[in-house]
C-alpha positions as CSV (number, residue, x, y, z in Angstrom):
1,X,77.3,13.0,57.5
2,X,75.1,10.0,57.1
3,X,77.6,7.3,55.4
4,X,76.8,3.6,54.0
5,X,79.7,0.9,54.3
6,X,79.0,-1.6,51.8
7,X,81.9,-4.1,52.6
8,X,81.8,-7.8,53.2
9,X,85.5,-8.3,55.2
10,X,84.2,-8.3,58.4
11,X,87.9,-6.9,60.5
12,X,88.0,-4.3,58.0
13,X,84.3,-3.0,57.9
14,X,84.7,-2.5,62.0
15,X,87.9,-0.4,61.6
16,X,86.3,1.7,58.8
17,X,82.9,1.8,60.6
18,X,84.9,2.7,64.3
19,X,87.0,5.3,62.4
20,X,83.9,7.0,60.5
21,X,81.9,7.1,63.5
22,X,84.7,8.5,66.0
23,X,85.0,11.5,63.1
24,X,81.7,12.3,64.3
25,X,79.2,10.8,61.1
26,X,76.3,8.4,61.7
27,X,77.8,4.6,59.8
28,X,75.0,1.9,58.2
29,X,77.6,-1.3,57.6
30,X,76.1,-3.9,55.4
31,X,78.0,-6.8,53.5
32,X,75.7,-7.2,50.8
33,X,74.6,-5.2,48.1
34,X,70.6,-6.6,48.9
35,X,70.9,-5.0,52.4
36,X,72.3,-1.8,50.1
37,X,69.3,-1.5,48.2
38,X,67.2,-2.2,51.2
39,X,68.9,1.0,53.1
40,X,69.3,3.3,50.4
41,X,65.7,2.8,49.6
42,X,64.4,4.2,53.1
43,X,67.1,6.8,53.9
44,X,68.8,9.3,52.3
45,X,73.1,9.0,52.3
46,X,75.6,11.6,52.1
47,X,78.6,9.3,51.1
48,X,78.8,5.5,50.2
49,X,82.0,3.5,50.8
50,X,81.9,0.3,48.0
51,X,83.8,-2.8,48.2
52,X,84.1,-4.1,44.4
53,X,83.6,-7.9,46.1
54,X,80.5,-8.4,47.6
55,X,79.1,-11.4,47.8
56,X,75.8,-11.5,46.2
57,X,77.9,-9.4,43.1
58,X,79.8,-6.8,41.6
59,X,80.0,-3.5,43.4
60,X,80.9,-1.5,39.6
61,X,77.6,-3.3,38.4
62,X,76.0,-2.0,41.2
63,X,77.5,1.7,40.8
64,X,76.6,1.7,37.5
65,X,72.8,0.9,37.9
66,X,72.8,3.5,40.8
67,X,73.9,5.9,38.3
68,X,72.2,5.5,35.2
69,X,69.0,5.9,37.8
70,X,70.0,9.3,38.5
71,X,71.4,8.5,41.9
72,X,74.7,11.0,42.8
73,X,75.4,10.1,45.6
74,X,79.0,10.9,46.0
75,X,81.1,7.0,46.3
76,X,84.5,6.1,47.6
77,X,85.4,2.9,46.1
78,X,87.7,0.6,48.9
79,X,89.0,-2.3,46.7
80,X,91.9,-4.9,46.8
81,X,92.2,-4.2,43.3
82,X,94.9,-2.0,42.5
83,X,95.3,-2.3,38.8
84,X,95.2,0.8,36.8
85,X,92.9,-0.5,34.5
86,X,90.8,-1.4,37.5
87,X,90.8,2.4,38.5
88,X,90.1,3.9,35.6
89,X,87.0,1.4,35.3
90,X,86.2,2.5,39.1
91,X,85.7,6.4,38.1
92,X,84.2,5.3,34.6
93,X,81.4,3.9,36.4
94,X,81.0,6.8,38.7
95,X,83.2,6.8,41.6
96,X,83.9,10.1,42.9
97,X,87.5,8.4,44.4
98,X,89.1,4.8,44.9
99,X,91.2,4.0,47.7
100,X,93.3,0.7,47.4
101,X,93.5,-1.7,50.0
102,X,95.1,-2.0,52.8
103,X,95.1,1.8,53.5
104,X,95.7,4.1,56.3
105,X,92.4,4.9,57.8
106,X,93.1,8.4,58.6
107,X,93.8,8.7,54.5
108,X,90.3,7.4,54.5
109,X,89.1,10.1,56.6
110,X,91.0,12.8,54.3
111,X,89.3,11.6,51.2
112,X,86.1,11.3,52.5
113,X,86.2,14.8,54.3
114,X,87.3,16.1,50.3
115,X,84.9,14.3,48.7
116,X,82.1,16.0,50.9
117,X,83.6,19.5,50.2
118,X,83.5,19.0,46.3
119,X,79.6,18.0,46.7
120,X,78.9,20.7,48.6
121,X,79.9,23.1,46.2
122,X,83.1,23.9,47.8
123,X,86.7,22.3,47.4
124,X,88.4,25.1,49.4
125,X,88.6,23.8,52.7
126,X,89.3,27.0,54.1
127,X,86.0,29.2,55.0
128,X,84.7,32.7,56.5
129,X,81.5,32.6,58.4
130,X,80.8,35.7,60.5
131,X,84.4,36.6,62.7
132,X,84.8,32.6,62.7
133,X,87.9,31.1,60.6
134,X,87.2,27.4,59.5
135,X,90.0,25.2,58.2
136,X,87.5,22.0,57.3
137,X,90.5,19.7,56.5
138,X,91.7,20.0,60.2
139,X,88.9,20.8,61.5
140,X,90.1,24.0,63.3
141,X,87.9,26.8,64.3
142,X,89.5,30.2,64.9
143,X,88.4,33.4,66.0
144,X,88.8,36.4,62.9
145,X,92.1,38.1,63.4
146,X,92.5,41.2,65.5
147,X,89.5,39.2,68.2
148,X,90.6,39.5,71.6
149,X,90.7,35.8,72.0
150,X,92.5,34.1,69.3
151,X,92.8,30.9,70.8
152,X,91.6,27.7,68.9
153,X,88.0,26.8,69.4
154,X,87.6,23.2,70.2
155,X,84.5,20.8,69.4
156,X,83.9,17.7,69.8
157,X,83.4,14.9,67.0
158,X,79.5,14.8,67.5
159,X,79.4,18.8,67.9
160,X,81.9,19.1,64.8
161,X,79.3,16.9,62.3
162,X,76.5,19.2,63.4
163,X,78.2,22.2,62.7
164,X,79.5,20.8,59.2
165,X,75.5,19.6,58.8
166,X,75.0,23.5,58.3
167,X,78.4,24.3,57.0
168,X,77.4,22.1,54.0
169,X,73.9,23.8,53.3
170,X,74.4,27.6,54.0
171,X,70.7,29.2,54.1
172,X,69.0,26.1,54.2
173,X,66.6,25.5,56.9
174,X,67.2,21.9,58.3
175,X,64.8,20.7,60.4
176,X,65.6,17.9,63.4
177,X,64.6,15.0,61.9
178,X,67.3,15.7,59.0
179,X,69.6,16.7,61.7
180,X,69.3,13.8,63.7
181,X,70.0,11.3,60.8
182,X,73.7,12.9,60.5
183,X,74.7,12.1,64.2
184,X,72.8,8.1,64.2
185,X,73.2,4.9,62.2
186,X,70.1,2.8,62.3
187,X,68.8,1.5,65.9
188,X,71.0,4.0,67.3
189,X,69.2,5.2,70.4
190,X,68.4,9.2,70.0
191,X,67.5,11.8,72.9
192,X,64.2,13.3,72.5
193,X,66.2,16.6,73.0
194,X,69.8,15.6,71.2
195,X,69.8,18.7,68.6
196,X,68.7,21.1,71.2
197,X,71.6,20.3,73.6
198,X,73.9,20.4,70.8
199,X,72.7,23.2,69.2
200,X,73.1,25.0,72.4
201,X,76.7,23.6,72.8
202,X,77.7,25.1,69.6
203,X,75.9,28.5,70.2
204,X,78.1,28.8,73.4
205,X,81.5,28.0,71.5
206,X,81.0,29.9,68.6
207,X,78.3,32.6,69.5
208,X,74.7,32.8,69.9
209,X,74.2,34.0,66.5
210,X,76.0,30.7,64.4
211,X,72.6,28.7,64.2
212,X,69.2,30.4,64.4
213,X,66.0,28.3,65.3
214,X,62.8,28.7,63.5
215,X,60.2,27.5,66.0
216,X,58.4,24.0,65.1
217,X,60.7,23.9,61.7
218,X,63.7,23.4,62.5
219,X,67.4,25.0,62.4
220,X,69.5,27.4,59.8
221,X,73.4,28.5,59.6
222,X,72.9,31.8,60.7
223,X,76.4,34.5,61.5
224,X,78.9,33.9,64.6
């Protein structure tokens, strides 16, 4: 996933941005909600984590607006606050979830992995593609029962947020560009051949057939 930090504490945003990117997503950190609008108004975000505190205002204000423009975004509030009034105001304004400081970062990981599910359409975190098993919530692959091999299958966290790129829009042709912005943060360095070589990776794990190319277009989830 591409994923915006909006968090002004400057210990904390590195944890959360060193914990998002070792699960495999591409992590914009700004402090201020300026540098917010700035971002969101040249790239496209699959989750937004939202201090309350910023310094240049109100995170709930800045929900709100985001909002009543049409933008849904899915948004994990991180806040100090830990009233329940303060919560209830949280998912008024449109928070999808609120996680109360200090917190366990692999929680974080949790919730924002369940968050993602619900937007693409699908809470279970258990899914069938071709004779491949998926448990998303711990990211385990399996091969279908009665395969020869039942061992786990294993990728790694960059290989893992390409194959949930796909996982999350079944049919949908993605091209590399789009691809590319799920595995980098901005001024992030990218391979001219990055998707290739991981597209091939995943082909060899879990079977020629799991991604199919459409020449000059881009990529689609096709059957393990």
């Amino acid at each position: 996933m591409r994923v915006l930090l909006i968090e002004d504490d400057t210990l904390l945003g590195d944890a959360i941005r060193d914990q998002v990117a070792a699960d495999g997503h591409a992590v914009d950190w700004v402090s201020r909600l300026a540098d917010a609008r700035d971002h969101l108004a040249v790239a496209t975000y699959d989750l937004i984590l939202l201090d309350l505190m910023l310094p240049d205002g109100r995170g709930l204000d800045f929900l709100r607006n985001r909002r009543v423009a049409g933008d849904v975004s899915p948004v994990i509030i991180l806040t100090a606050r830990d009233q329940i009034s303060d919560r209830i105001a949280g998912l008024n304004a449109g928070a999808d979830d609120y996680l109360v400081k200090p917190f366990d970062l692999e929680e974080l990981s949790a919730r924002l992995r369940a968050v993602a599910r619900r937007y693409a359409g699908n809470p279970n975190p258990l899914l069938a593609i071709g004779n491949l098993q998926i448990d998303m919530a711990a990211r385990t692959i399996l091969p279908a029962t009665g395969s020869r091999d039942s061992r786990p299958i294993t990728l790694t966290a960059r290989e893992w947020a390409l194959f949930e790129a796909f996982i999350q829009h079944p049919g949908t042709l993605l091209s590399k560009s789009q691809l590319e912005d799920r595995l980098y943060a901005f001024g992030a360095e990218v391979e001219s051949n990055t998707i290739e070589v991981y597209v091939s990776r995943l082909r060899k794990k879990l079977g020629s057939g799991v991604i199919t190319t459409e020449r000059g277009l881009g990529y689609r989830l096709g059957v393990a």
